[in-house]
MINU-216482 format. One record per residue: y, z, x of N, C-alpha, C, CB in turn; residue in one letter. Coordinates in steps of 0.1 Angstrom, whole numbers. Atoms other than C-alpha are relative to their C-alpha. Glycine has a CB too. Layout:
BEGIN
+-------+-------+-------+-------+-------+-------+-------+-------+-------+-------+-------+-------+------+
|  n_c2 |  n_c3 |  n_c1 | ca_c2 | ca_c3 | ca_c1 |  c_c2 |  c_c3 |  c_c1 | cb_c2 | cb_c3 | cb_c1 | resn |
+-------+-------+-------+-------+-------+-------+-------+-------+-------+-------+-------+-------+------+
|     Y |     Z |     X |     Y |     Z |     X |     Y |     Z |     X |     Y |     Z |     X |    a |
...
+-------+-------+-------+-------+-------+-------+-------+-------+-------+-------+-------+-------+------+
# end
This chain:
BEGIN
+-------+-------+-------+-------+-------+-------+-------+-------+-------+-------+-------+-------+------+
|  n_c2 |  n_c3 |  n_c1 | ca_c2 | ca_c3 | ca_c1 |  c_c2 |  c_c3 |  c_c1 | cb_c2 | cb_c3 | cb_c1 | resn |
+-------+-------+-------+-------+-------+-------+-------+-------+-------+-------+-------+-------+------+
|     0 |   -12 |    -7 |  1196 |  1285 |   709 |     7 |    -3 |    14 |   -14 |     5 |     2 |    x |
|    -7 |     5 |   -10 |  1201 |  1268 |   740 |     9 |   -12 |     2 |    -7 |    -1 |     7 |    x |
|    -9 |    11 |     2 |  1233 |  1245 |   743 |     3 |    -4 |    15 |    13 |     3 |    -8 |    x |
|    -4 |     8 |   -18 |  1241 |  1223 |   775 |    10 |    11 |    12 |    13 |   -18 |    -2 |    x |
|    -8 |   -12 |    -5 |  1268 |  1247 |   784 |    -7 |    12 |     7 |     7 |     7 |   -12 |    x |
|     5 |   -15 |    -2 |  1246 |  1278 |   784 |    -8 |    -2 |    14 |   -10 |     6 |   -14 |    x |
|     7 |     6 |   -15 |  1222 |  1260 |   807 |     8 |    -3 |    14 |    -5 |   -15 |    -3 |    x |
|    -2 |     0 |    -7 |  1244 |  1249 |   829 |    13 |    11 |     6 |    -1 |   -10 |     0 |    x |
|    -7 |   -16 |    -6 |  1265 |  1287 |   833 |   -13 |     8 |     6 |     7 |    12 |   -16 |    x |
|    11 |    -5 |    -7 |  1225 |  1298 |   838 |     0 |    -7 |    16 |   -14 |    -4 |    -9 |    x |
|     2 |    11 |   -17 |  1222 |  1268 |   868 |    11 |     8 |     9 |     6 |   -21 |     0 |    x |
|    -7 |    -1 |    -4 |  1252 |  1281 |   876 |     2 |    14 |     9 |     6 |    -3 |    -7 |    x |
|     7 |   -14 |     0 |  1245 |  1319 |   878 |    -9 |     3 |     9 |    -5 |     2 |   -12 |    x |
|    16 |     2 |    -2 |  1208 |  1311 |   891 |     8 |    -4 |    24 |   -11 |   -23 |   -16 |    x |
|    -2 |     1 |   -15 |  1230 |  1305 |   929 |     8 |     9 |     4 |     5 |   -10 |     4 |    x |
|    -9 |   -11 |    -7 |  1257 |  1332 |   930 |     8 |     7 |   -13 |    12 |    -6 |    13 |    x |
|    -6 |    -5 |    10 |  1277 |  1355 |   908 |    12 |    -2 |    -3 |    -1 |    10 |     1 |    x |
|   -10 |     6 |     5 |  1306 |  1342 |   890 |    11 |     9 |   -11 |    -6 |   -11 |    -7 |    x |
|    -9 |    -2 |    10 |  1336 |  1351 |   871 |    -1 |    -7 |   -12 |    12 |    -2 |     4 |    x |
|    -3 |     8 |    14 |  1348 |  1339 |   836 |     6 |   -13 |     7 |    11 |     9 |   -13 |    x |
|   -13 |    12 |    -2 |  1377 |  1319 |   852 |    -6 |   -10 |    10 |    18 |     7 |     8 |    x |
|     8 |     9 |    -7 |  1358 |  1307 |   881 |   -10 |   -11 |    -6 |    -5 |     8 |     8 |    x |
|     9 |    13 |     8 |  1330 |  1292 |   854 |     8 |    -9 |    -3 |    -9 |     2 |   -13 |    x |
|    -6 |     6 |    10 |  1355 |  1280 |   835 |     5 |   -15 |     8 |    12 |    10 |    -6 |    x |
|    -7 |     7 |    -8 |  1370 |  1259 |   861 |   -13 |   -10 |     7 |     9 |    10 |    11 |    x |
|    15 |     9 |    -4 |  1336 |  1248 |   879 |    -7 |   -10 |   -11 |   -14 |    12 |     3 |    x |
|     1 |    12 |    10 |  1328 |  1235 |   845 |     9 |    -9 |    -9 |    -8 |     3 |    -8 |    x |
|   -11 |    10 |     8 |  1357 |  1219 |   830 |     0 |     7 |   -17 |    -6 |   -20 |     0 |    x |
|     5 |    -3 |    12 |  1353 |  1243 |   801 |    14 |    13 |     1 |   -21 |     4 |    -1 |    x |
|    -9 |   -12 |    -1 |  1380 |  1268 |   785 |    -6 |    11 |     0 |     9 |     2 |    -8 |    x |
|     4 |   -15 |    -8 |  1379 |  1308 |   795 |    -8 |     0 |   -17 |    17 |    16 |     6 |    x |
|     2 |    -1 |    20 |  1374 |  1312 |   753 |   -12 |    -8 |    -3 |    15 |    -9 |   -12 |    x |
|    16 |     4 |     1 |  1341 |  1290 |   757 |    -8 |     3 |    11 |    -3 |   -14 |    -3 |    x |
|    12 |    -8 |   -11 |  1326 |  1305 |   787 |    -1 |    10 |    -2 |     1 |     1 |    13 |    x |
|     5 |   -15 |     3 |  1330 |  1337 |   776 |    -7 |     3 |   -13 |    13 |    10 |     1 |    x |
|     8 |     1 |     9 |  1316 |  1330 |   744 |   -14 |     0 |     0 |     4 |    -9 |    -5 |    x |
|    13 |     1 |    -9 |  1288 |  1317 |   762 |    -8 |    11 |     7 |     2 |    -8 |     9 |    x |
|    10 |    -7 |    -6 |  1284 |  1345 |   783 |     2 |    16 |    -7 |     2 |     0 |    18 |    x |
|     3 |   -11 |     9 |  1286 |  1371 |   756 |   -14 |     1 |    -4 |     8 |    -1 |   -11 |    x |
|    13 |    -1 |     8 |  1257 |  1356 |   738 |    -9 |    -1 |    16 |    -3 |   -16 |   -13 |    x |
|    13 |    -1 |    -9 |  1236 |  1353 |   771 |    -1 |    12 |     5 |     1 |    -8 |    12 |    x |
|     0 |   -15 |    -3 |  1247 |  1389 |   776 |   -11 |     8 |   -13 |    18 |     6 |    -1 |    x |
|    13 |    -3 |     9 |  1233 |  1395 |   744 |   -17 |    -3 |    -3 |     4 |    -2 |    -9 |    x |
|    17 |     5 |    -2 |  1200 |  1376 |   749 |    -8 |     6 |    11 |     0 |   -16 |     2 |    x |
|     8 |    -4 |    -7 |  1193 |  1394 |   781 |    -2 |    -5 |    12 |    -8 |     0 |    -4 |    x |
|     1 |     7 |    -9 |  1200 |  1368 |   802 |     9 |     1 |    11 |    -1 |    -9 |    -5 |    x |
|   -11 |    -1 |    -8 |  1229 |  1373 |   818 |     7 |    18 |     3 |    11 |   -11 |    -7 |    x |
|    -3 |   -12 |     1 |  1242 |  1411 |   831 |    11 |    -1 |     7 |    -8 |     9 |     4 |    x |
|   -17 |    -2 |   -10 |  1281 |  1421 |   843 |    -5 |    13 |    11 |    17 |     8 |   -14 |    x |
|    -1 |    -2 |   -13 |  1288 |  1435 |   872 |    19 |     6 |     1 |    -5 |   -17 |     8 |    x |
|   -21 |     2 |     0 |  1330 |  1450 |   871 |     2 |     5 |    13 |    11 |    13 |   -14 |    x |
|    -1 |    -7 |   -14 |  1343 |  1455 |   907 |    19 |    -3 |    -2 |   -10 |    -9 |    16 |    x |
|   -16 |    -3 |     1 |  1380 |  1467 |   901 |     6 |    -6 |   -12 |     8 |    -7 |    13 |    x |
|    -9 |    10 |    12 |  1400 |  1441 |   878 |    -9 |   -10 |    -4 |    15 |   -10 |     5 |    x |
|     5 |    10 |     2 |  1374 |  1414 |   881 |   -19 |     4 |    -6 |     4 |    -8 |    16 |    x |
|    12 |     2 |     4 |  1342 |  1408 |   861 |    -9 |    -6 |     2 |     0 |    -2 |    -6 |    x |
|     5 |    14 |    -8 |  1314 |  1390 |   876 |   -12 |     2 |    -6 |    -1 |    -2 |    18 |    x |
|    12 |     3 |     8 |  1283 |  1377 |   857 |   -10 |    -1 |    11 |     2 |   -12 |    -9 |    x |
|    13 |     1 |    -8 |  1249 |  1377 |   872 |   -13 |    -6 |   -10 |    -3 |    17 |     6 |    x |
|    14 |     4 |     6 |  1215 |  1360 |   862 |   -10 |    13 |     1 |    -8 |   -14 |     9 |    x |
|    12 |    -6 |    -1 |  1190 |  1382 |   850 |   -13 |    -7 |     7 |    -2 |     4 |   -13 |    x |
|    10 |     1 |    -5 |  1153 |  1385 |   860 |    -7 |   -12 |   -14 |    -7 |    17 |     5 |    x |
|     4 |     2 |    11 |  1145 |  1374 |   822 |    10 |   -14 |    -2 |     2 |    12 |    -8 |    x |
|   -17 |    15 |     4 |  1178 |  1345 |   824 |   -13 |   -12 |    11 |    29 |     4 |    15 |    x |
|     5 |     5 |   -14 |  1157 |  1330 |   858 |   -13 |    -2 |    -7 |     0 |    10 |    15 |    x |
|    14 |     9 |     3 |  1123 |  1329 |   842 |     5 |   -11 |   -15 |   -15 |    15 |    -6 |    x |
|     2 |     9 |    15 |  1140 |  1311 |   806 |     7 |   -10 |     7 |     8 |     6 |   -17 |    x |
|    -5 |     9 |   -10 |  1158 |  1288 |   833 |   -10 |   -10 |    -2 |     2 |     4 |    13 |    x |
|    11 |     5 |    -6 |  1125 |  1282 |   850 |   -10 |   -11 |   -11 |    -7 |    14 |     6 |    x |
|     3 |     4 |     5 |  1112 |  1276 |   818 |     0 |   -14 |    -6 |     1 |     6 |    -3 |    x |
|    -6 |    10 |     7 |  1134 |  1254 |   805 |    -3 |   -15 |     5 |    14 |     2 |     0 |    x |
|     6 |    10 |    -8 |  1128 |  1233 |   837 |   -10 |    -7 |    -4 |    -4 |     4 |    10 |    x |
|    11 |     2 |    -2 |  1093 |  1230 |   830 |     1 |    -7 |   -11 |    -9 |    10 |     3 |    x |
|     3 |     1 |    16 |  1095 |  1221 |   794 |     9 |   -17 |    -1 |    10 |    19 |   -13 |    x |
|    -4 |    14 |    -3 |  1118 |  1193 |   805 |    -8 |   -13 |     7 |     9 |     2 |     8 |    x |
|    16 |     9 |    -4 |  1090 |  1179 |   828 |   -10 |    -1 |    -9 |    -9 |     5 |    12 |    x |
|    11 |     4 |     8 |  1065 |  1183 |   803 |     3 |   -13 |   -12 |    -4 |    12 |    -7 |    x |
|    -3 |    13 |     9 |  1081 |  1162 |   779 |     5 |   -16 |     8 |    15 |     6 |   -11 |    x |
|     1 |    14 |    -5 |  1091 |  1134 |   803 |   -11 |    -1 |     5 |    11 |    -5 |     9 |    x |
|    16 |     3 |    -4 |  1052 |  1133 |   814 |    -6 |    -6 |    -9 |    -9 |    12 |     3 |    x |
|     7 |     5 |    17 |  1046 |  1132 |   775 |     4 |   -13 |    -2 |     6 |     9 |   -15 |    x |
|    -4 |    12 |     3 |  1072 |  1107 |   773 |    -9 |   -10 |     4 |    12 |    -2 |     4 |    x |
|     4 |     4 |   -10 |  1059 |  1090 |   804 |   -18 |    -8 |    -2 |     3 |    12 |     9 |    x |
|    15 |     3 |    -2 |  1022 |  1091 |   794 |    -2 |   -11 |   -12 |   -10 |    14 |    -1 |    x |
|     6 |    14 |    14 |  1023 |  1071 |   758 |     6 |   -10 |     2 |     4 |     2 |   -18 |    x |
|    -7 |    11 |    -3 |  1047 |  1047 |   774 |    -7 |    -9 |     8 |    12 |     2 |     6 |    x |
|     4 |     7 |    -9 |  1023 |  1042 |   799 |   -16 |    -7 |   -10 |     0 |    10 |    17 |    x |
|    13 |     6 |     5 |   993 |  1038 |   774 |     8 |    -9 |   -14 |   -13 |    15 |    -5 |    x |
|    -7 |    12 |    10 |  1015 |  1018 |   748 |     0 |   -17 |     8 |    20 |     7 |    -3 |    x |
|    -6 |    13 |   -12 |  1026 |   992 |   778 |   -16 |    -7 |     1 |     8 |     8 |    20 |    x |
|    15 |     7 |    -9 |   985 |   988 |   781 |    -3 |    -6 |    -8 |   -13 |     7 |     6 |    x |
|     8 |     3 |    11 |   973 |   985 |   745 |    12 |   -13 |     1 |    -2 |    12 |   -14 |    x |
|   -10 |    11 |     7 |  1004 |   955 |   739 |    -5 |    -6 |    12 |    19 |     0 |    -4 |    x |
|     9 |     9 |    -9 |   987 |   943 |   771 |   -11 |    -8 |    -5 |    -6 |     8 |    10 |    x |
|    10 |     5 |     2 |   955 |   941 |   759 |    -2 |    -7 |   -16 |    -8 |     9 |     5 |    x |
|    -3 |    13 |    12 |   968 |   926 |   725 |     2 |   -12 |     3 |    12 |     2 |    -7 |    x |
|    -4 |    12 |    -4 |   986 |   900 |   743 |   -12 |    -7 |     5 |    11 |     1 |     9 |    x |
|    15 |     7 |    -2 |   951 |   892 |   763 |    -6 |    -3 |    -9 |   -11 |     7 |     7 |    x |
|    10 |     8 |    11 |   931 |   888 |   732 |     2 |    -6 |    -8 |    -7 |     5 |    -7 |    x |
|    -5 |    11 |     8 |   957 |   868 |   712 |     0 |   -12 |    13 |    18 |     4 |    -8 |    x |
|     0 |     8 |    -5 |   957 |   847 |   741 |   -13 |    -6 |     5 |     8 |     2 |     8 |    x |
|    10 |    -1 |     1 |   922 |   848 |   743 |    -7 |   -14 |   -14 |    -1 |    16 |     0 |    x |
|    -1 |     4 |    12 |   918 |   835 |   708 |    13 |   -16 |    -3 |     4 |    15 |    -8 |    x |
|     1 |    11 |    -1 |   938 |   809 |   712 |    -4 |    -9 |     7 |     6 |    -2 |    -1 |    x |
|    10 |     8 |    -7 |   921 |   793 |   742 |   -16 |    -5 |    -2 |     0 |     6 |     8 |    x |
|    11 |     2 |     5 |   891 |   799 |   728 |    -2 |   -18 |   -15 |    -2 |    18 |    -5 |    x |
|     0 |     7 |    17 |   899 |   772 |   695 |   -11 |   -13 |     5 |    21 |    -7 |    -9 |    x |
|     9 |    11 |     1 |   885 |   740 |   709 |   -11 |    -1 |    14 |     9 |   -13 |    -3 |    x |
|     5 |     1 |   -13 |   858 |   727 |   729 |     1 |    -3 |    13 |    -5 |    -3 |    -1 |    x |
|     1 |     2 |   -16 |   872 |   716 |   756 |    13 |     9 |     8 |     3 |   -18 |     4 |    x |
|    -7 |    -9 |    -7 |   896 |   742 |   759 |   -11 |    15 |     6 |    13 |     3 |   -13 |    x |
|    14 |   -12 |    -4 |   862 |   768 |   760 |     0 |    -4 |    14 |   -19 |    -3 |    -8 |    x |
|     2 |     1 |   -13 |   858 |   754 |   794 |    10 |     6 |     8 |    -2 |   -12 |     4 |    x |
|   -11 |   -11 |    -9 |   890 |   764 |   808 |     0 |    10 |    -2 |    13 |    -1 |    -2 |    x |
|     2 |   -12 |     6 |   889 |   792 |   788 |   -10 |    10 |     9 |    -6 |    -4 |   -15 |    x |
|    11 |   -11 |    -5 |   854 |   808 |   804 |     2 |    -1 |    18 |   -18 |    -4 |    -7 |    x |
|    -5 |    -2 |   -19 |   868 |   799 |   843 |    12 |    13 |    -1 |    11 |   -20 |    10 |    x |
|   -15 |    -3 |    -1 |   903 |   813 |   832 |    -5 |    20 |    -6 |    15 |   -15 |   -14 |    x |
|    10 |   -13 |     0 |   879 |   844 |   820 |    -3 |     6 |     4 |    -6 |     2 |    -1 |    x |
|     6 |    -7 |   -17 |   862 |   849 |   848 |     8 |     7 |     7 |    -5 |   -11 |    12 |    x |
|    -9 |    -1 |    -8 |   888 |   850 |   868 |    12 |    13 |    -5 |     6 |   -14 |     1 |    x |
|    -9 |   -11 |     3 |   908 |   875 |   847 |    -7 |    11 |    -3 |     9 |    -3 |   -11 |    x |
|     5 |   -13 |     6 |   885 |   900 |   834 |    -5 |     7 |    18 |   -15 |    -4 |   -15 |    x |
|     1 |    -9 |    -8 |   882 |   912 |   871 |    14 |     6 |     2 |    -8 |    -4 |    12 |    x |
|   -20 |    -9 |    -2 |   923 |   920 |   872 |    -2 |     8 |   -10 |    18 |   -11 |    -4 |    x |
|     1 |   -15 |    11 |   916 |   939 |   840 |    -5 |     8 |     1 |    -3 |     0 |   -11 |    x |
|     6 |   -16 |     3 |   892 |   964 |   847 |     7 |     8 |    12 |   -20 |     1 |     1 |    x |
|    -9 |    -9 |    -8 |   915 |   975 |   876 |    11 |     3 |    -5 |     3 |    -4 |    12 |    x |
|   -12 |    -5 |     5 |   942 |   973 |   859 |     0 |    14 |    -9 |     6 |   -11 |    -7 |    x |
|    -1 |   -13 |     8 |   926 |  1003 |   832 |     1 |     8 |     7 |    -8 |     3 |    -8 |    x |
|     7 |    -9 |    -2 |   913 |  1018 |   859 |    14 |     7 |     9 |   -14 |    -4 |     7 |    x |
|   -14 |     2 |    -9 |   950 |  1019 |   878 |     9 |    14 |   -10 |    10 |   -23 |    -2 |    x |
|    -8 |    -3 |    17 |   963 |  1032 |   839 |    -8 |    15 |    -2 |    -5 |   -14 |   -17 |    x |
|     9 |   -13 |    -1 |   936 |  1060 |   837 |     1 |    10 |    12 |   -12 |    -5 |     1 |    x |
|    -1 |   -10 |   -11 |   942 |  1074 |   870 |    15 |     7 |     3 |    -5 |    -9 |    13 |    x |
|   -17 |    -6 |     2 |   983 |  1078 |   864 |    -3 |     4 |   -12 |    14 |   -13 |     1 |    x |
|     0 |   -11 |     8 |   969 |  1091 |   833 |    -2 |    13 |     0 |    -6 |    -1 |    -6 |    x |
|    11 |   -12 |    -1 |   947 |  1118 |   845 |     9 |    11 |     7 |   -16 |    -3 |    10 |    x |
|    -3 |    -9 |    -5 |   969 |  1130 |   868 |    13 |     0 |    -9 |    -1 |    -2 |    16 |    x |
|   -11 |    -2 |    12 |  1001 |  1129 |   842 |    -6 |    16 |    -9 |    -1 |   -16 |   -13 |    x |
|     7 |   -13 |    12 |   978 |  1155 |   818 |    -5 |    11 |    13 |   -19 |    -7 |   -14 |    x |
|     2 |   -13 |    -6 |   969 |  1176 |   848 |    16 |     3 |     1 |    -9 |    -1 |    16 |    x |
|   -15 |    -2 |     1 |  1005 |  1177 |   854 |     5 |     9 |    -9 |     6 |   -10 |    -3 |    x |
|    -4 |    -8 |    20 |  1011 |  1188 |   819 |    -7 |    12 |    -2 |    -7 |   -10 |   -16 |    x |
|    12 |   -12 |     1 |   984 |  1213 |   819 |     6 |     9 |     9 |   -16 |    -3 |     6 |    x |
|    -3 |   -11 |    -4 |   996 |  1232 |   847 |    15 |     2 |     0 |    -5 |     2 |    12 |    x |
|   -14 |    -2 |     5 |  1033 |  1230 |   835 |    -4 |    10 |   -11 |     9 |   -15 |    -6 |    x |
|     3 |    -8 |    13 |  1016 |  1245 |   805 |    -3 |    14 |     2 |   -10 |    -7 |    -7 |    x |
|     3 |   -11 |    -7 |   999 |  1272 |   825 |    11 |     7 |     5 |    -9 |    -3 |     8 |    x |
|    -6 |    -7 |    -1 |  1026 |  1281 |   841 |    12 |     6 |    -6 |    -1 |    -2 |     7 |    x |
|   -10 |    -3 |     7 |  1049 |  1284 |   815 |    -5 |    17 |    -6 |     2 |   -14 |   -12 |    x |
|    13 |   -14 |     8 |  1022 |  1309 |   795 |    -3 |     7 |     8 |   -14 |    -4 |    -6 |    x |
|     2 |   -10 |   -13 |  1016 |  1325 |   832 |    12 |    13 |    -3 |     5 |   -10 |    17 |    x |
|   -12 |   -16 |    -1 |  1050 |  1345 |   831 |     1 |     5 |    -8 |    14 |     1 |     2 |    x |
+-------+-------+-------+-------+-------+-------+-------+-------+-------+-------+-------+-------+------+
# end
């Protein structure tokens, strides 16, 4: 529905009112695909003309500006999404790597000794570290939440 093009004749639109030839030129795109473009955004509602003498000038609708706005949003939500399993993926291969390394320190007895200092000593970096992981979580999904809200708002 939406193609990179369209998006960025909306961005484009979304600051001042434009000709065909003028898009065409701002985006490196021929008249015969910007006007293609702003036929269908004419027909979707998004975009309205404007004729002052010889010249045609396109305008963002009220309805172009909120599916913009949208679009925005829907972009941040998904790099948050991205963002958030990358950041709980990066923890769990963490805490794999600790308990295979765990497991092998643990094998003999006199490695147990190093083992329960080298323990000590780590299991207080780890519970900050979830708690570091949890707190760039929480606020990631609030994030997302009110991207979500305000998508469903308008």
């Amino acid at each position: 529905m939406f193609s990179k093009t369209k998006i960025e004749i909306l961005k484009k639109l979304n600051e001042r009112n434009y000709t065909t030839s003028e898009l065409s030129k701002i985006l490196g795109k021929s008249k015969s695909t910007i006007s293609e473009h702003l036929n269908a955004l004419y027909k979707m509602g998004l975009v309205d003309k404007e004729r002052h003498s010889k010249w045609v000038y396109y305008k963002i609708t009220n309805k172009g500006k909120k599916a913009l706005e949208n679009l925005e949003a829907l972009i941040l939500i998904m790099g948050s999404v991205f963002a958030l399993i990358g950041l709980w993926i990066y923890y769990i291969f963490k805490q794999i790597k600790y308990q295979a390394r765990e497991v092998v320190l643990s094998k003999t007895v006199v490695e147990r000794s190093i083992y329960t200092t080298y323990k000590g000593s780590t299991t207080f970096q780890k519970e900050p570290l979830f708690l570091i992981f949890l707190i760039i979580s929480t606020f990631l999904i609030i994030f997302i939440v009110y991207l979500v809200y305000k998508i469903i708002r308008r």
